[in-house]
Structures are given as C-alpha cells and as structure tokens.
N, C-alpha and C positions, 0 to 999 in steps of 0.2 A: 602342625604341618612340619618336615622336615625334609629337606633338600640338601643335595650336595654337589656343590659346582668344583669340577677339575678346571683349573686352567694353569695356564701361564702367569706368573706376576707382573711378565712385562703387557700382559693383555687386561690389564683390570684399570679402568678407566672410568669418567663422573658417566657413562651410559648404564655400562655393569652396577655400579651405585645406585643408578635411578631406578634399573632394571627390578634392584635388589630391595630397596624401600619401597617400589609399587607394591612386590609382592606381599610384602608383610605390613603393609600400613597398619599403623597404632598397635604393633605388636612387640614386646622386649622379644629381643632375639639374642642370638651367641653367636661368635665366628669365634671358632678354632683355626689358628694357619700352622700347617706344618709341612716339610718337605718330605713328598710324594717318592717312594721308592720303588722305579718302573720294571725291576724286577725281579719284585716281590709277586705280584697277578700269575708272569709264566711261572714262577716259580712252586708256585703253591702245589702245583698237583705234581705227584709221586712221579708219574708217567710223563710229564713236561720237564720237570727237571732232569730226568734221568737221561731222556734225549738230548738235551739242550749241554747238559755237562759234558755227554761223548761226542757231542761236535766240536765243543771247545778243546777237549784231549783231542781231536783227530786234528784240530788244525793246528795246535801247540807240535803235533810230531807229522806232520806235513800228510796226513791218511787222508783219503776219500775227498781231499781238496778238487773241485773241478774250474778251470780257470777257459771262459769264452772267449772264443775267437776276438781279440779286441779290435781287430780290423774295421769292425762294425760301430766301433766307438769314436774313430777320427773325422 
C-alpha cells in the first residue's frame, strides 16, 4: 500500500501519528520529508504556465490590471 499525505508541518501532531500507525500496523514503512514546491502543479502544463507568466509581465508593466471599487471593502 502507499499513500501520500500533503500537509503542513506545523499540523502533524501525536493524532496524525496514531492516524499513521493504525494504518500500517506491524508494517516497515518509509517517510520521505521534503519541501513541497506549490508551483511546480500550475506550472507543469505548457498552457498554465504560459498564461500565468503573462499575468505576471502584465502586472510587472501595469497591463490589463483591474483594481474594484474598494468602497465595498471598508
């Protein structure tokens, strides 16, 4: 069996543990930790990055910025 839990490190606690030994009881298991790079996921596809980079160029030169009425924010 293999699974694989995202979380936070400040959310892993003795439940996550207990959570984590019921499921494998009397089993050798592995834990890999490593830091999670969030984006890498949008990144991956040709057509996400490609948008995502000319939002970033549009708002580095002030393009296609739309800024709401913030009246509705106080």
């Amino acid at each position: 069996m293999e699974t694989i839990y995202q979380l936070n490190a400040d959310d892993l606690n003795e439940d996550f543990l207990e959570g984590l030994k019921a499921s494998f009881k009397h089993k050798e298991i592995e834990i890999a930790v490593y830091e999670r790079d969030e984006t890498a996921y949008p990144l991956r596809s040709p057509a996400n990055r490609a948008r995502l980079l000319q939002a970033v160029a549009d708002i580095e030169q002030n393009r296609n910025v739309v800024i709401p009425d913030q009246e509705q924010f106080h």
